[in-house]
C-alpha positions as CSV (number, residue, x, y, z in Angstrom):
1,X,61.3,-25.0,-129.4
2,X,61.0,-26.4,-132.9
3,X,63.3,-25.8,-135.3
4,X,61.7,-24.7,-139.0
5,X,62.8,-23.4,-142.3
6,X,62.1,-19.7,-143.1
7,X,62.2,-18.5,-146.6
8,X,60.9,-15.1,-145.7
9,X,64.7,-13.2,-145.0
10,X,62.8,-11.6,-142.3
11,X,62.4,-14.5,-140.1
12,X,66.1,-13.9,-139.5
13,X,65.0,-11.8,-136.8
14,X,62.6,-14.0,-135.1
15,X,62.4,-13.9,-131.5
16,X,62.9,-17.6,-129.7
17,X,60.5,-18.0,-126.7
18,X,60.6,-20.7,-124.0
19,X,62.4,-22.8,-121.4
20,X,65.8,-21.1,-121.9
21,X,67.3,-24.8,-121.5
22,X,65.0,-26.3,-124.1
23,X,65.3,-23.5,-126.4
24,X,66.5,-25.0,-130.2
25,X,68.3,-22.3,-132.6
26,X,67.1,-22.7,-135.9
27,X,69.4,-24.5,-137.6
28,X,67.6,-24.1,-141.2
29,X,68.4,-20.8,-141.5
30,X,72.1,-22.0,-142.3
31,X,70.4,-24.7,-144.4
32,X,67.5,-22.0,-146.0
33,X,70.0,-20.3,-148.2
34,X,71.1,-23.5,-149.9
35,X,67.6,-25.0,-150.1
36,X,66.0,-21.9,-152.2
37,X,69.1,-23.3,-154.8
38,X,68.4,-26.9,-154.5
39,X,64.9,-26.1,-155.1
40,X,65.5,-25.5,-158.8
41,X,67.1,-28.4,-159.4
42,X,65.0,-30.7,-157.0
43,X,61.8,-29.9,-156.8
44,X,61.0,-32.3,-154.1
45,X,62.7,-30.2,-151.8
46,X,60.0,-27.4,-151.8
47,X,57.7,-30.0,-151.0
48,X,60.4,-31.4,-148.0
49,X,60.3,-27.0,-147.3
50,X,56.6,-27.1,-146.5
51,X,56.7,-30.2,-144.7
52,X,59.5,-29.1,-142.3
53,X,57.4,-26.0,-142.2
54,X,54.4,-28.0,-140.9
55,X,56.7,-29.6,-138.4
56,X,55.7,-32.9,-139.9
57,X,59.2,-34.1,-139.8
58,X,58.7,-38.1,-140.1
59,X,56.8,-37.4,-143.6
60,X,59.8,-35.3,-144.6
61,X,62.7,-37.9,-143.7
62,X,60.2,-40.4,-145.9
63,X,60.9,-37.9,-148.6
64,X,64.6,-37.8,-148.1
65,X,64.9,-40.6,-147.9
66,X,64.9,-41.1,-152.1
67,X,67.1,-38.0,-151.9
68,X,70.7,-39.4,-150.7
69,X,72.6,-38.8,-153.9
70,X,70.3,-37.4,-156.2
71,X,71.2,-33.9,-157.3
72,X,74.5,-34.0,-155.7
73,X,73.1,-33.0,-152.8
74,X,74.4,-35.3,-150.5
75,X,75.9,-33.2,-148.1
76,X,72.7,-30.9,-147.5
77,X,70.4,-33.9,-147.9
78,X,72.0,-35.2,-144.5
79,X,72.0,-31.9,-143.0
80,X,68.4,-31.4,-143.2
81,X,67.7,-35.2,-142.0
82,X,70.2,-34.4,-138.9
83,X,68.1,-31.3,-138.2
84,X,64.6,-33.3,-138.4
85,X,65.8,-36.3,-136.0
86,X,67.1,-32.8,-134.2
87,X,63.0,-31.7,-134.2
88,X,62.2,-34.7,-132.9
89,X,64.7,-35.1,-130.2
90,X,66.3,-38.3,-131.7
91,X,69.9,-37.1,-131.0
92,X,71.6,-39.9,-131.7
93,X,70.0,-39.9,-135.4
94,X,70.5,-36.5,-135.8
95,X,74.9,-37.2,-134.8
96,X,75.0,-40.3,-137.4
97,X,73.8,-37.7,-140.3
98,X,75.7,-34.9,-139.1
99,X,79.0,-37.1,-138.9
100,X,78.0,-38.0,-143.3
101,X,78.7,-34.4,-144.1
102,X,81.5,-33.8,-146.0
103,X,84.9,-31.6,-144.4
104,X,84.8,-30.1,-147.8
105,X,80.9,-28.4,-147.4
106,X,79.9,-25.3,-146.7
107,X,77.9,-27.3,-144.1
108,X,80.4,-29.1,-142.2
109,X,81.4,-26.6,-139.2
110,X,77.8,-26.3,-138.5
111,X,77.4,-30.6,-138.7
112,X,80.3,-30.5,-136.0
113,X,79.2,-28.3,-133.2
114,X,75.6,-29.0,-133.0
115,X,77.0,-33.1,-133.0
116,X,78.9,-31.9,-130.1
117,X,75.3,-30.2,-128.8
118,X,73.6,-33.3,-129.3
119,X,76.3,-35.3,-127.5
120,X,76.0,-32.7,-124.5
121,X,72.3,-33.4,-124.8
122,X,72.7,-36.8,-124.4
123,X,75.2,-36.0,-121.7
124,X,78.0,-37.8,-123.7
125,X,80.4,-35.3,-122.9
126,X,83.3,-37.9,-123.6
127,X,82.3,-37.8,-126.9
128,X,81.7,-34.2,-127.2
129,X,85.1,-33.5,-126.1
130,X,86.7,-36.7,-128.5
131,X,85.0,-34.8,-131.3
132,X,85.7,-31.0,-130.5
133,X,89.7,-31.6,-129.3
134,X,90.2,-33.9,-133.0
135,X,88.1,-30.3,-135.4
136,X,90.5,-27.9,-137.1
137,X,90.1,-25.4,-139.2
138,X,91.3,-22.5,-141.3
139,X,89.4,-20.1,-139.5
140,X,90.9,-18.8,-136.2
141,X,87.4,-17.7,-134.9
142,X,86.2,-21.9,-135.0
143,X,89.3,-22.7,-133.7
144,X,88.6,-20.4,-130.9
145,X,84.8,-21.5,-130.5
146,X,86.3,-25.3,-130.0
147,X,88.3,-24.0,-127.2
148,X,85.6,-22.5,-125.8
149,X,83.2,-25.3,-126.4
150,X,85.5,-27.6,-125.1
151,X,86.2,-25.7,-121.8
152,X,82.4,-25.8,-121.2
153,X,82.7,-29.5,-121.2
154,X,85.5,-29.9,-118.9
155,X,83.2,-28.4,-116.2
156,X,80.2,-30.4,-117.0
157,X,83.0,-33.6,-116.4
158,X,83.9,-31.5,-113.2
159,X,87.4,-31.2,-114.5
160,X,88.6,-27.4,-113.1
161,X,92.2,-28.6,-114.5
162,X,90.5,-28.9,-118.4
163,X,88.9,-25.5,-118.0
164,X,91.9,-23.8,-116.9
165,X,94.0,-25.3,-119.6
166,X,91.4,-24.3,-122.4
167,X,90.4,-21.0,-120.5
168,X,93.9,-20.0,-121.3
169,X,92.9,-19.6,-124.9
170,X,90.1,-17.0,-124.3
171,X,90.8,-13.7,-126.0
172,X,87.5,-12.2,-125.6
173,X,88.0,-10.6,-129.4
174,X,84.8,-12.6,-130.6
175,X,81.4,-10.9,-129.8
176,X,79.7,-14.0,-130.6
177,X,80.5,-15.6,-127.2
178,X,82.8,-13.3,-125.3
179,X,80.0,-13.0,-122.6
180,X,79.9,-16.9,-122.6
181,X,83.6,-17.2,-122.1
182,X,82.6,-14.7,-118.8
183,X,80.0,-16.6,-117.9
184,X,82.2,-20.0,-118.0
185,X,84.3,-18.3,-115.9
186,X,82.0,-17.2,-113.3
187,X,80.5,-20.5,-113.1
188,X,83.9,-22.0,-112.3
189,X,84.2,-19.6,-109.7
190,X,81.3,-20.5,-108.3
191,X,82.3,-24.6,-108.5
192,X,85.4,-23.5,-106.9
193,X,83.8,-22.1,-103.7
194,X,81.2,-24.4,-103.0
195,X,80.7,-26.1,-99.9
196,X,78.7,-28.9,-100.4
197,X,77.5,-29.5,-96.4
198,X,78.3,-32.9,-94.8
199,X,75.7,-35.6,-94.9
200,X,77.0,-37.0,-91.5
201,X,76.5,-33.4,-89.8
202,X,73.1,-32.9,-91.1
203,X,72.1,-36.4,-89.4
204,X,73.7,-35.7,-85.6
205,X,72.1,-32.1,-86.3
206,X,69.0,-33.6,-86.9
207,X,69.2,-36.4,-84.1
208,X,70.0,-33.6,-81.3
209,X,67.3,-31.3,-82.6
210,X,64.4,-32.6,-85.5
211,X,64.8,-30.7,-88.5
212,X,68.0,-29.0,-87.6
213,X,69.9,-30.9,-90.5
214,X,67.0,-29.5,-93.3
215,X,68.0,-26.3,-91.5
216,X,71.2,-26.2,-92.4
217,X,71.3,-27.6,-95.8
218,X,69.0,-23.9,-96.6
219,X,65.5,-25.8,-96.1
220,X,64.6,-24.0,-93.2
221,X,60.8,-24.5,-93.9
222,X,60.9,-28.4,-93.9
223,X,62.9,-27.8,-91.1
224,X,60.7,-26.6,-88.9
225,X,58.1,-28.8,-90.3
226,X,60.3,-31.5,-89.2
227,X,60.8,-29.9,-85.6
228,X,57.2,-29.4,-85.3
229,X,55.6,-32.7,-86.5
230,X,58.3,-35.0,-84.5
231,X,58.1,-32.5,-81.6
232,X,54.6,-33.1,-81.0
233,X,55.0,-36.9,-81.2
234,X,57.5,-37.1,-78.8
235,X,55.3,-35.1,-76.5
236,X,52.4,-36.7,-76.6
237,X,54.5,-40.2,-76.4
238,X,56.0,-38.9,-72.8
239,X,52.4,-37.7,-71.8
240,X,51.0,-41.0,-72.5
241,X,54.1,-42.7,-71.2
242,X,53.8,-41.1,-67.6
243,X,50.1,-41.2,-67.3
244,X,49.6,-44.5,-68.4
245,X,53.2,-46.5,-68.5
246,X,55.1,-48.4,-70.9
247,X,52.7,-50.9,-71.7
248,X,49.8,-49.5,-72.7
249,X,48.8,-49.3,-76.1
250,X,48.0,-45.9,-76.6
251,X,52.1,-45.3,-75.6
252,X,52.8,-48.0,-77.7
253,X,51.2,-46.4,-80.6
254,X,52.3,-42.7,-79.8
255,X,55.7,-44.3,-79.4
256,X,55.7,-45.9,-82.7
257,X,54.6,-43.0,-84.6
258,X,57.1,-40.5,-83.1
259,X,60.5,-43.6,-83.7
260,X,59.5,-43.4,-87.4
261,X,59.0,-39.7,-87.9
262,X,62.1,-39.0,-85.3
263,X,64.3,-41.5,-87.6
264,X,62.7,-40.5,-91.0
265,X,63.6,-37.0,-90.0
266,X,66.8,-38.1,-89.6
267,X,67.5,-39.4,-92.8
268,X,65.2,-36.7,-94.7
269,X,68.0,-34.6,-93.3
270,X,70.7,-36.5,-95.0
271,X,69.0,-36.7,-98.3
272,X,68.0,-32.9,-98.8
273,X,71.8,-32.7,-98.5
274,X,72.2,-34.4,-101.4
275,X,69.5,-32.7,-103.2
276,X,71.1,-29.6,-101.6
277,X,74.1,-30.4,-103.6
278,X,72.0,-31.6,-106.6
279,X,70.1,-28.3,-106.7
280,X,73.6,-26.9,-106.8
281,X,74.9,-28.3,-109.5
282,X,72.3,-28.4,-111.5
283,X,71.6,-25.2,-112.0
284,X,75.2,-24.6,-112.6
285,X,75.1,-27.5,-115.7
286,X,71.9,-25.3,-117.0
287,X,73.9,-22.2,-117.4
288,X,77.1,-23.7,-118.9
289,X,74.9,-26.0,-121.3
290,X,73.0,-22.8,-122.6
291,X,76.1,-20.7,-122.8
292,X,77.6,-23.5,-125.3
293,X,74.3,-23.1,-127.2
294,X,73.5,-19.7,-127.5
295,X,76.4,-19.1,-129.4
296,X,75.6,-22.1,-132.3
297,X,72.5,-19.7,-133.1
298,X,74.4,-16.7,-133.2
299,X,77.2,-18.0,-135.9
300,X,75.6,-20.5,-138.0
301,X,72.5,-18.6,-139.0
């Protein structure tokens, strides 16, 4: 989802539409309110304004580029770069701008937390955290979101004794990601109780009987698939075997067939254990990373 400026005040209550893991809040509504000011003074931005509008970002970071310290506008001129190398999913280009803005602008708590996003992004959650745990602020309520940002993190790293130590700090008091802190929560839970299925078990199950290890990591169609297909081979091989002996070619063949599906069933059964456990924590990652989004969009707009 692109992120654009709106100047109409009733774009505020545009509805965001998509992949809920892809979905991009948009930013310039923080940055809107400033740009109908800087407009007066630069008039280049309105032209920058209808560019961003046409989501033809590169023209509008040529603009910008003529704009660093014109108009004293340094602070916001970044901003709206970050948020165009944002567009165009150059995270790393949209962090080095965010990091130029200011502690003293209106602009800077917003510049923080979506550098942290874009580290998460990027799956630099080293750096997220760095960042988050070294942010203060006079305002108890961003205090509070770092906590909570930074306890998201510390399950991404798989690191139950970071959540617990931020978790501590959840009050529940702000609206704007009180659900999220539940939802953290819950996903912890649900790290806690996993059982992520041994490889090894899988492969004897699958040795004894074909496709008895997909079985029992959950894939219980590819399972019998497995069973089926490798089942057949080793039937016609002991057919062919005991009509026509060892030698002959067409047991040869039917033996071949049926030592490479019997052992590739095998270790098919071994890897959709790891994909089991993939699957797993994957969708986990999905939920945590949107519920450290969603509420960016809901404050800084």
């Amino acid at each position: 989802m692109k992120l654009r400026i709106f100047t109409n005040l009733k774009a505020k209550n545009h509805i965001l539409t998509g992949d809920p893991m892809k979905i991009r809040v948009l930013l310039l509504l923080l940055f809107s309110r400033f740009l109908l000011c800087a407009q007066e003074n630069c008039p280049d931005f309105l032209f920058v304004n209808h560019l961003v509008n046409l989501r033809d970002y590169r023209l509008a970071l040529e603009v910008l580029k003529e704009k660093n310290s014109s108009c004293g506008l340094t602070d916001s001129v970044n901003f709206l770069k970050a948020v165009c190398h944002y567009n165009l999913k150059e995270f790393e280009h949209s962090t080095s701008y965010f990091s130029k803005i200011g502690r003293n602008s209106n602009l800077y708590n917003a510049s923080v937390f979506y550098s942290s996003d874009n580290y998460i992004t990027l799956k630099k959650y080293d750096q997220s955290l760095l960042l988050l745990e070294n942010y203060t602020s006079n305002s108890l309520k961003m205090n509070e979101l770092a906590r909570f940002e930074l306890a998201g993190i510390s399950l991404l790293e798989r690191n139950p004794a970071g959540f617990e130590k931020y978790r501590q700090e959840f009050t529940g008091l702000h609206e704007d990601f009180s659900n999220e802190e539940k939802i953290l929560t819950e996903c912890h839970t649900r790290f806690l109780e996993f059982k992520p299925k041994s490889k090894l078990a899988a492969g004897v199950l699958s040795a004894l009987i074909p496709g008895a290890g997909k079985a029992y990591s959950g894939k219980w169609g590819e399972g019998l698939s497995a069973f089926f297909i490798v089942g057949t081979l080793g039937l016609v091989t002991a057919e062919n075997y005991f009509k026509r002996g060892i030698d002959n070619p067409k047991t040869i063949i039917a033996g071949g067939f049926f030592t490479v599906f019997y052992v590739g069933n095998i270790w098919g059964s071994v890897l959709s254990i790891e994909r089991y456990r993939n699957d797993f924590y994957e969708s986990q990652d999905n939920i945590i990373r949107a519920s450290l989004h969603i509420p960016l969009s809901r404050i800084f707009r």
